[in-house]
C-alpha positions as CSV (number, residue, x, y, z in Angstrom):
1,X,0.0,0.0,0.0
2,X,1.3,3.7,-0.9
3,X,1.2,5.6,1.8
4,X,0.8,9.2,1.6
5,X,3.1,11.5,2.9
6,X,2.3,15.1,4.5
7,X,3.3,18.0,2.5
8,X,5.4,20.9,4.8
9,X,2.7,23.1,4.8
10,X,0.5,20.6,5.8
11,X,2.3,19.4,8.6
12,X,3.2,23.2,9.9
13,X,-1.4,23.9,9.5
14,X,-1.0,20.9,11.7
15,X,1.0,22.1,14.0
16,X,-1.0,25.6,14.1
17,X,-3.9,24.3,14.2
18,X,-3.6,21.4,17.3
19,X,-1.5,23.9,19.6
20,X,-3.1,23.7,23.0
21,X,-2.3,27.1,24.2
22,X,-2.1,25.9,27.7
23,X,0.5,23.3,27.3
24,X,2.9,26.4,26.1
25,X,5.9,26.6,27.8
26,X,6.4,29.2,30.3
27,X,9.7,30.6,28.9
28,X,7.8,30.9,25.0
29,X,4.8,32.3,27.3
30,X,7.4,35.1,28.7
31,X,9.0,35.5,25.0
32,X,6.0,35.9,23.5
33,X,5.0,38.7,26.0
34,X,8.1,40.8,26.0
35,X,8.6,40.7,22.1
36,X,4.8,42.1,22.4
37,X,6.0,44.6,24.4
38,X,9.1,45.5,22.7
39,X,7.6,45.8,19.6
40,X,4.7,48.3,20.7
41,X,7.3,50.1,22.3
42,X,8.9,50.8,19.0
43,X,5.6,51.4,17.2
44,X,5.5,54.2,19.6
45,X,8.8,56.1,18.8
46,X,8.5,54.8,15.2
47,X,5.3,56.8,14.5
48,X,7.1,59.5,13.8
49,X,9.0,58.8,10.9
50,X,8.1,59.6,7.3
51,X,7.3,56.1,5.5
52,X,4.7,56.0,8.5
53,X,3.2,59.3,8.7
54,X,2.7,58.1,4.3
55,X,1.2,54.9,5.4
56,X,-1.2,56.8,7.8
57,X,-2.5,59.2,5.6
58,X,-2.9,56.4,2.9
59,X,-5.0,53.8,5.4
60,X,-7.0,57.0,6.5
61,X,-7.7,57.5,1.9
62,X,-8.8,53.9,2.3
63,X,-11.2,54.1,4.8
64,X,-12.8,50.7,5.8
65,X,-14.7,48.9,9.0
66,X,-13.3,50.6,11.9
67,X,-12.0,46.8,13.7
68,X,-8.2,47.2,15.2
69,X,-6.4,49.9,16.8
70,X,-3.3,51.6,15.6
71,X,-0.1,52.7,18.1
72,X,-0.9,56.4,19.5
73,X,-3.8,57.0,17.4
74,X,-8.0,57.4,18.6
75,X,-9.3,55.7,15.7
76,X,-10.1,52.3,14.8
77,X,-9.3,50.7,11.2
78,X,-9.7,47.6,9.2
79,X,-7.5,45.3,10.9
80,X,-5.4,44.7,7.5
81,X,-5.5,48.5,7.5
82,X,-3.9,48.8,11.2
83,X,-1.6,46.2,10.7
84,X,0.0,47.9,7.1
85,X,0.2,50.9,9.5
86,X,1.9,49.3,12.7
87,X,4.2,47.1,11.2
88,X,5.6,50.1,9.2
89,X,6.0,51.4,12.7
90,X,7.6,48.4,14.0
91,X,10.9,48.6,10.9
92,X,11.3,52.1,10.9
93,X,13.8,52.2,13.4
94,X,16.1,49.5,12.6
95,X,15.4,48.5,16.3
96,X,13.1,45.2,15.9
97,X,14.1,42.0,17.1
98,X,16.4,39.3,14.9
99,X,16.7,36.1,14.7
100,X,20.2,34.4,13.9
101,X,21.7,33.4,12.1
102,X,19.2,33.7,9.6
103,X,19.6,37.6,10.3
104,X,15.4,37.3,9.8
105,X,13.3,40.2,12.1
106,X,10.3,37.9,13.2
107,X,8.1,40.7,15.7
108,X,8.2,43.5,12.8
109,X,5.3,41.7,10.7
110,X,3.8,39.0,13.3
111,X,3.0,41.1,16.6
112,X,1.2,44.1,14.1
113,X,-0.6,41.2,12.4
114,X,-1.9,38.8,14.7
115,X,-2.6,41.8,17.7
116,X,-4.8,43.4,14.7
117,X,-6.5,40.1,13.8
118,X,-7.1,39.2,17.5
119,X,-8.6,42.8,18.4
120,X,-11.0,42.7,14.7
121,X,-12.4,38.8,16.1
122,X,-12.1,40.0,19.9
123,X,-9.7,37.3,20.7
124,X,-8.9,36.6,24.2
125,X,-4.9,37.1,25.3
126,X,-4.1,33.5,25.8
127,X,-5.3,32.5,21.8
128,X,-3.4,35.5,21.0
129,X,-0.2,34.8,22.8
130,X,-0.7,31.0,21.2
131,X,-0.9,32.3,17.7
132,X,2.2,34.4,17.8
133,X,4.0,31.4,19.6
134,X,2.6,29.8,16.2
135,X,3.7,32.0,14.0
136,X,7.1,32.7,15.7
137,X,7.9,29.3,14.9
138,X,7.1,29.5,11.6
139,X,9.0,32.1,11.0
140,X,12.2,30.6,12.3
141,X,12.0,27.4,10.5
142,X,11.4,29.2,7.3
143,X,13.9,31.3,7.3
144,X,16.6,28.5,8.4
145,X,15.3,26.8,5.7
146,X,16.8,29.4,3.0
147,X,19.9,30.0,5.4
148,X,23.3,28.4,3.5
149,X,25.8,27.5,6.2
150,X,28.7,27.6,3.9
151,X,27.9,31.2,2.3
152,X,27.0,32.2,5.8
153,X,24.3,34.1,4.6
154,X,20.8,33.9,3.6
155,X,19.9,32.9,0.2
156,X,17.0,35.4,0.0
157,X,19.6,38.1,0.3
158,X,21.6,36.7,-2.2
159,X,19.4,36.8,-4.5
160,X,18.5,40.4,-3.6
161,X,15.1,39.8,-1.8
162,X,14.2,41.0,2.0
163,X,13.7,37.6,3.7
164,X,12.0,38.9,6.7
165,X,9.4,40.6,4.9
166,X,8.6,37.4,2.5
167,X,9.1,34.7,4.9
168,X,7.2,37.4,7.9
169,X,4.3,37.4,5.4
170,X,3.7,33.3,6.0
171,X,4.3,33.0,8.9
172,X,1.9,35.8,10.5
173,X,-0.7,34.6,7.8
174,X,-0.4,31.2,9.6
175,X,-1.1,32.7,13.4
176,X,-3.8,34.9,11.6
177,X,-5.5,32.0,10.4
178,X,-5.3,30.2,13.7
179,X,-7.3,33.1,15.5
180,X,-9.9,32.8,12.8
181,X,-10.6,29.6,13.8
182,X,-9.6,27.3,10.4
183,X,-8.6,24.0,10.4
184,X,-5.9,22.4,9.3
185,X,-6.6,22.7,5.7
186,X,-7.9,26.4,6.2
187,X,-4.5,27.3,7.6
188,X,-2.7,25.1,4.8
189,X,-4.7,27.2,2.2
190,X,-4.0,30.7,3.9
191,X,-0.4,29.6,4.3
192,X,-0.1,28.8,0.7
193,X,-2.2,32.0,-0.3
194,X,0.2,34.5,1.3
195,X,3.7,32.4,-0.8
196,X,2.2,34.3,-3.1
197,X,2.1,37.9,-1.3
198,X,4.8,38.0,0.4
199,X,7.3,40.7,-1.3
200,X,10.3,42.8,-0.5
201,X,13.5,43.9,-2.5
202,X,16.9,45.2,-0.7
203,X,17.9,47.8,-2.9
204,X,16.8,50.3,-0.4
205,X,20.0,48.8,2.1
206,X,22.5,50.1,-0.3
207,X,21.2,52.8,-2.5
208,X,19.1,54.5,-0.1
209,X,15.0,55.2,-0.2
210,X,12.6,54.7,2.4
211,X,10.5,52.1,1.0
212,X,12.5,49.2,3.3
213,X,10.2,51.1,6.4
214,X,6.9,49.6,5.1
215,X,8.3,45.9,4.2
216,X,7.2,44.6,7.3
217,X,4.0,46.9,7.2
218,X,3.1,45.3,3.5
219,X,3.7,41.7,4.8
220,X,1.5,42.1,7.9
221,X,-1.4,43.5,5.7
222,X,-0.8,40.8,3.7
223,X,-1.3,38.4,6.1
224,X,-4.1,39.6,7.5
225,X,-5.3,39.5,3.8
226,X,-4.4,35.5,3.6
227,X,-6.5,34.2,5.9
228,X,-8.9,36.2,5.3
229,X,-9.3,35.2,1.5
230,X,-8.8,31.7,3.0
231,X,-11.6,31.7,5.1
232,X,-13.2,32.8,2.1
233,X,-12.6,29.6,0.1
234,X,-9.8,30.6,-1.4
235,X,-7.4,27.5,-1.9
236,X,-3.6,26.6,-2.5
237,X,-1.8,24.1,-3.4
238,X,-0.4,21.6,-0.8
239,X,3.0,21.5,-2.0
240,X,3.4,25.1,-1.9
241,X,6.7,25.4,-0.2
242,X,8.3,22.5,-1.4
243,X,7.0,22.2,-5.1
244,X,8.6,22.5,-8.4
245,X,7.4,25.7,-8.9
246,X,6.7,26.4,-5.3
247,X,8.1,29.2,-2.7
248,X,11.3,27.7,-2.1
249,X,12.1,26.7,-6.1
250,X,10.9,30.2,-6.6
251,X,13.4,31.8,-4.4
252,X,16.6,29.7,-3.3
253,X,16.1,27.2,-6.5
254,X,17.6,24.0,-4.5
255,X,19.3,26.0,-2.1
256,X,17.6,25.2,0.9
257,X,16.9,22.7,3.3
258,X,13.2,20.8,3.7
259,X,14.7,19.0,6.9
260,X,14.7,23.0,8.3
261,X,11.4,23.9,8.3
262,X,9.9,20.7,10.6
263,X,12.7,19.3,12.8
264,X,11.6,19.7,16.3
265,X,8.3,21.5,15.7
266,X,6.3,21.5,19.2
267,X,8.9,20.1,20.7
268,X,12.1,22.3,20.1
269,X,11.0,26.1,20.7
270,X,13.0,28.6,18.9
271,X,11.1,31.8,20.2
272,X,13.2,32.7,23.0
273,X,16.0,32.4,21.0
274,X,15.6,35.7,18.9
275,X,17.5,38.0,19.9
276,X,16.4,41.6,21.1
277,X,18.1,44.6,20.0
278,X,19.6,46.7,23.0
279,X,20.4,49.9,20.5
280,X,18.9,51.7,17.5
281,X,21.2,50.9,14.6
282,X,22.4,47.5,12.4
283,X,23.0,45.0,14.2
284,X,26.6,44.4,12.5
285,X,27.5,47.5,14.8
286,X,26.2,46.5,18.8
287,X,29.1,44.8,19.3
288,X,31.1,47.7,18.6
289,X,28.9,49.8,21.5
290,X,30.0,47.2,23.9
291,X,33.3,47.5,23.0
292,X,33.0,51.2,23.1
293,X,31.7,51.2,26.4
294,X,34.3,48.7,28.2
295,X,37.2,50.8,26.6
296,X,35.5,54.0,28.2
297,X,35.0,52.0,31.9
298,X,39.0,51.6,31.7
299,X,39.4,55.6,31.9
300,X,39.9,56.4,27.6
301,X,37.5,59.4,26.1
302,X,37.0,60.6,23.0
303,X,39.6,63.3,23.3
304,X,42.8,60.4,23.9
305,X,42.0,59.0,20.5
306,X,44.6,58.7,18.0
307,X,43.8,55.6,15.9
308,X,41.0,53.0,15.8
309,X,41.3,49.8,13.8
310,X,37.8,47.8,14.3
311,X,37.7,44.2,12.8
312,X,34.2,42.4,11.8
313,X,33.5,40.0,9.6
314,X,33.7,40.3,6.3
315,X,30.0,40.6,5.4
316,X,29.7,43.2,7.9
317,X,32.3,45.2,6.5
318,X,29.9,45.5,3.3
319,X,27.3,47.1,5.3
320,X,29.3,49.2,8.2
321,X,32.6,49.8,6.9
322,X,32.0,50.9,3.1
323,X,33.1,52.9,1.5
324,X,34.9,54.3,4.6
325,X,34.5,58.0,3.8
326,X,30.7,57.7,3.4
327,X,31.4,55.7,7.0
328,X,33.5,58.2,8.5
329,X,30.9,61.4,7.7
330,X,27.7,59.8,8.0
331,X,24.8,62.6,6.3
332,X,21.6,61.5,8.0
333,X,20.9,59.7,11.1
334,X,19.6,56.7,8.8
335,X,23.0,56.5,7.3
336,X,25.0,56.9,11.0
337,X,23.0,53.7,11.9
338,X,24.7,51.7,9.3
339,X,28.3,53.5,10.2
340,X,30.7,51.5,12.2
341,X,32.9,54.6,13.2
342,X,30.3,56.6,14.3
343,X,28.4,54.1,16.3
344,X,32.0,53.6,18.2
345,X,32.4,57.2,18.4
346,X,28.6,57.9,20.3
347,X,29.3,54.8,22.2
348,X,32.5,56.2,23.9
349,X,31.7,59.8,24.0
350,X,28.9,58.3,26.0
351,X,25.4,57.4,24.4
352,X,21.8,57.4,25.9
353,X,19.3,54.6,26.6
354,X,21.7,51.1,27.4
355,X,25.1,52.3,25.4
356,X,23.2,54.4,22.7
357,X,20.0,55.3,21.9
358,X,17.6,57.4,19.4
359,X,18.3,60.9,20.1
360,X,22.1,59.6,19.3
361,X,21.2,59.5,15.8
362,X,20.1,63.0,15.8
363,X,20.6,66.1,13.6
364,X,22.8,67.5,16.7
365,X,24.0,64.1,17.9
366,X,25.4,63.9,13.7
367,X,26.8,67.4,14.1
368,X,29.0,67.1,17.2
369,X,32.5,68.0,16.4
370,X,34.1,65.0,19.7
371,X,31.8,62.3,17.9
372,X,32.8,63.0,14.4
373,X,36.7,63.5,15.7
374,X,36.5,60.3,16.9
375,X,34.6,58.3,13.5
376,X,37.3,60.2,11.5
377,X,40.2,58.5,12.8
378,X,38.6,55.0,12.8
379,X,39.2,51.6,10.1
380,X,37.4,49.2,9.4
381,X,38.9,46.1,8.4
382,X,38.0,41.8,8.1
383,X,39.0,40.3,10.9
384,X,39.5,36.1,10.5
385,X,38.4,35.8,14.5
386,X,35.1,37.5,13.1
387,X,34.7,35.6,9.9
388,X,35.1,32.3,12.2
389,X,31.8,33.6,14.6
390,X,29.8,35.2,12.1
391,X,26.6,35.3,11.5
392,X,25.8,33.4,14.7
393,X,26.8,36.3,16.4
394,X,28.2,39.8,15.2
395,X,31.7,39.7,16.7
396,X,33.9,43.0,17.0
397,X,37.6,43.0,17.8
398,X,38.7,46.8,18.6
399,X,42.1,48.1,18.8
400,X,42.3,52.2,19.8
401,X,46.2,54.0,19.8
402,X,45.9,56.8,22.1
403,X,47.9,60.3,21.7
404,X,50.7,58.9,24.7
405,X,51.5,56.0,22.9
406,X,49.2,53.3,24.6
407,X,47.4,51.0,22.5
408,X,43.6,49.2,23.7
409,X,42.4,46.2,22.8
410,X,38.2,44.6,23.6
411,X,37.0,41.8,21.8
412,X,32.9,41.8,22.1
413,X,32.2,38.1,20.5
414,X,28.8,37.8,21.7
415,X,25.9,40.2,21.0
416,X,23.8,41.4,23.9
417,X,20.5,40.7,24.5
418,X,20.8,37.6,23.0
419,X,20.6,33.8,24.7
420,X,24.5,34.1,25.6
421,X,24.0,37.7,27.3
422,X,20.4,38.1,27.3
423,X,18.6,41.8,28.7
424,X,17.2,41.5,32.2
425,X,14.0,42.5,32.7
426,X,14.9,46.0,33.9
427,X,17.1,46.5,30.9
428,X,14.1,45.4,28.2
429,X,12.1,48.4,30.9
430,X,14.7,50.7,29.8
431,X,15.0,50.2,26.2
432,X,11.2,50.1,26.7
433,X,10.8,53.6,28.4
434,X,13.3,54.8,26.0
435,X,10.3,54.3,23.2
436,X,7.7,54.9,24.6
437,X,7.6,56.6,28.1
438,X,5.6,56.0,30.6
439,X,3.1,54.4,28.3
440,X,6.1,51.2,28.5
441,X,5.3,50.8,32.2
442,X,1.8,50.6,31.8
443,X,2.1,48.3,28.5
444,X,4.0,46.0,31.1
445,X,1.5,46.0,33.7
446,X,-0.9,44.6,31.0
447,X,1.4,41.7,29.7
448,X,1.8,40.1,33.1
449,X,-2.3,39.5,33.1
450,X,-2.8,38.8,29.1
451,X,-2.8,35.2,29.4
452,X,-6.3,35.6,31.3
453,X,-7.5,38.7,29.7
454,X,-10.5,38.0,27.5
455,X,-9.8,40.9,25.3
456,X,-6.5,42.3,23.8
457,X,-7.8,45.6,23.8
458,X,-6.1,47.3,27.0
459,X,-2.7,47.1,25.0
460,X,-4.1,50.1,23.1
461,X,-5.9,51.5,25.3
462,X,-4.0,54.9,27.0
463,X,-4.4,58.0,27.7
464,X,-1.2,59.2,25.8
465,X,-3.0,59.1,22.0
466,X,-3.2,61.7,19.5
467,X,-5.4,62.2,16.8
468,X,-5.6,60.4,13.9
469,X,-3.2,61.8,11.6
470,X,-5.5,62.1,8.8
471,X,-7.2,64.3,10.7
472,X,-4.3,66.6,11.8
C-alpha cells in the first residue's frame, strides 16, 4: 500500500492548528510577552517617521470597518488596514528584534498582524499569545530553511530579496489564520495563499530610499489579507513550499533545506532564542557599543584617540565599513546607523538609553565636532576571528592607539540581548521607556495578566493618544 506523505505546509497547519495554548511553555509564554511589548514600544517612537506618517495618511484614503487599533492613534481601522500601519512602525527604526543566524526580524510583521486580527475577532490574550507562539515558529523554520551555512548568509539576500518581509508574510498569515478559527486545511490554504504575497527587494539597504520602512508593514497587511481570502474559500496548493514551482524553487532554486522547516516542531521552541536589539542601529554595529563602552569604563575618552582599527567580519564590513569615507561622515541619522565609526564614536563619548539610543542618531548628535573627531580616525577592516563567529553572532575586535603612545584592545564576541547575554528585565524596561515613556510601564502591567485577559484591547488602550493623523 502507498502511503501518503504530508506535505510541509500541511504538517506546519497541523502544528497551528492542534496547539493547545495551555501546554505552552512558560519561557515561550514570557518571550512571546516581551517581544509584544518591545515591539509596541517601537511602534510608539517609530510613529514619527516619514514612510509611516505616508502609510497613515494612505490607510485613512482607504477608509474601511473601523475593527483594530493603531499605536498612539484614537481611531479604529480595518485590521489589515492597522496592521500595514503598525508594522511600518515596528521597521522604521532598525530596532526590531532578529533572529540568527538567519539575520530574519520575526516581531516586525507577526505582533502588528496577529494583535490586529485578535482585536478585529475579539480574541482573548491566551489564543493571541498562542498564535504568535505559532507564528514565531514558523517564521524561524522558514527562514533557516533558506539559510546556506557555507555562504553564511541567507539565500534570499543573495538573491536580492528581504527575507523577513517574504518569509514574515507566511508566517503571521499562519497565526492569523489560527485566530480565525480554520482547520488544518484552512491554515494550509491561507499559508499557501500568502507564498504568493509576500514581497520585499533590498535595494533600499544600499542605495538608499525609504521604502524598506513599510516591508514589514506590507507583509503584515498581507497576512491579515491571507487568511482572510482563506476563510473565504480561497485554496492553494499543498506543495506550496516545497513544489517545483513552489516558494522555495521560486526563491533559493535548491538552495535550501526541507529538513529545516519541521525538525523539532512543538517540541524544540526557537522563540526565546531571537535575539532583542539593545540599540537603535544595524546589528553588525552592537558589538562595537559594547566595546565602546568597556574601553571608556577603563578611563579612555574621546579626546585620547589617536587611531582606531575595528575588525568584523567580512559581510559586515559591506554594510558598516563601506566605502569608509561615506562611513567616517555619516549625512543622515539613517546612514549613521549603518556607520561603524560613528556608532564607536557615540558609544564612547557616551550614548543614551543602554550604550546608545535614538536621540544619538540625531541632527545634533550627527553634528558634534568629539563624535565626528572620533569616527574620522577610525578603520574598518575583516578580521579572521570575526569571519570564524559570524553570523551566529556579530563579533567585533577593537584596537584604539591613544595620543601617549598606549594601545587598547576589547573583543565583544557575543551580542547582547541575546541567549548568551540576554537583557534583564529592567534592561528590556529601559530600552522600553526609551520608546515609549511611561506608556512602556503601563504596557508591562498589561502583559503580566494577558494570558487571562479575555480581550486584547487594554494594549491600546491609553491616555497618551493623538489624533488620527489624517485628521491633523
Amino acid at each position: 500500500m502507498t502511503v501518503v506523505r504530508p506535505t510541509l505546509s500541511e504538517m506546519l497547519a497541523e502544528f497551528a492548528a492542534d496547539l493547545d495554548p495551555h501546554a505552552l511553555p512558560d519561557d515561550v509564554v514570557s518571550s512571546v510577552k516581551d517581544r509584544i511589548l518591545d515591539t509596541l514600544c517601537i511602534c510608539h517612537a517609530g510613529r514619527g517617521m516619514d514612510a509611516g506618517a505616508a502609510v497613515r495618511q494612505l490607510v485613512a484614503d482607504w477608509g474601511g470597518t473601523p475593527q483594530s487599533s493603531v499605536v498612539h492613534d484614537l481611531a479604529r481601522l480595518p485590521a489589515a488596514s492597522a496592521a500595514l500601519v503598525n508594522g511600518t512602525y515596528a521597521h522604521s527604526l532598525d530596532f526590531d528584534d532578529t533572529h540568527l543566524p538567519s539575520v530574519v526580524h520575526p516581531s516586525a510583521t507577526l505582533v502588528p498582524a496577529v494583535l490586529a486580527q485578535a482585536q478585529a475577532l475579539a480574541c482573548g490574550g491566551l489564543e493571541t499569545i498562542a498564535a504568535l507562539a505559532v507564528g514565531y515558529e514558523v517564521c524561524i523554520r522558514l527562514s533557516m530553511a533558506q539559510y546556506d551555512p557555507v555562504l553564511r548568509n541567507s539565500i534570499f539576500f543573495e538573491h536580492g530579496f528581504h527575507a523577513t518581509s517574504i518569509v514574515g508574510t507566511v508566517a503571521a498569515a499562519v497565526g492569523c489564520a489560527r485566530l480565525r478559527g480554520l482547520d488544518r486545511g484552512g491554515i494550509a490554504n491561507a499559508l499557501g495563499v500568502a507564498c504568493s504575497m509576500g514581497a520585499g527587494i533590498i535595494e533600499a539597504n544600499r542605495m538608499g530610499g525609504t521604502v524598506k520602512r513599510v516591508h514589514c508593514g506590507w507583509a503584515a497587511h498581507s497576512a491579515v489579507a491571507a487568511a482572510a481570502l482563506a476563510a473565504a474559500g480561497l485554496s492553494a496548493p499543498s506543495t506550496v513550499l516545497e513544489g517545483d514551482f513552489g516558494f522555495f524553487a521560486a526563491f533559493c532554486r535548491d538552495q535550501w533545506h526541507p529538513e529545516a522547516v519541521v525538525a523539532g516542531l512543538g517540541t524544540s521552541w526557537e522563540t526565546p532564542q531571537i535575539f532583542f536589539k539593545p540599540y537603535p542601529c544595524n546589528h553588525f554595529t552592537h558589538t562595537l557599543v559594547d566595546a565602546a563602552m568597556a574601553l571608556r569604563s577603563r578611563g579612555l575618552r574621546g579626546e585620547d584617540v589617536a587611531a582606531v582599527t575595528i575588525g568584523t567580519a567580512r559581510a559586515s564590513l559591506r554594510t558598516i565599513g563601506q566605502p569608509i569615507d561615506q562611513k567616517r561622515r555619516p549625512v543622515s541619522g539613517y546612514h549613521a546607523q549603518f556607520s561603524a565609526p560613528f556608532v564607536f564614536a557615540t558609544a564612547l563619548v557616551g550614548g543614551g538609553g543602554l550604550g546608545v539610543t535614538l536621540d544619538d542618531f540625531s541632527d545634533s548628535a550627527l553634528a558634534d565636532p568629539l563624535r565626528r573627531a572620533v569616527a574620522e580616525r577610525c578603520d574598518v577592516v575583516a578580521d579572521d576571528q570575526c569571519d570564524s563567529i559570524f553570523p551566529h553572532q556579530f563579533p567585533v575586535v577593537v584596537t584604539v592607539r591613544t595620543r601617549d603612545g598606549r594601545e587598547l584592545r576589547k573583543a565583544v564576541l557575543d551580542n547582547r540581548g541575546g541567549p548568551q547575554r540576554p537583557l534583564s528585565r529592567e534592561e528590556l524596561l529601559v530600552k522600553a521607556r526609551c520608546n515609549a515613556g511611561p506608556e512602556a510601564d503601563r504596557l508591562a502591567e498589561v502583559l503580566v495578566g494577558l494570558d487571562a485577559a479575555s480581550s486584547i484591547d487594554a494594549l491600546f488602550n491609553s491616555s497618551t493618544v493623538s489624533e488620527p493623523s489624517a485628521q491633523r
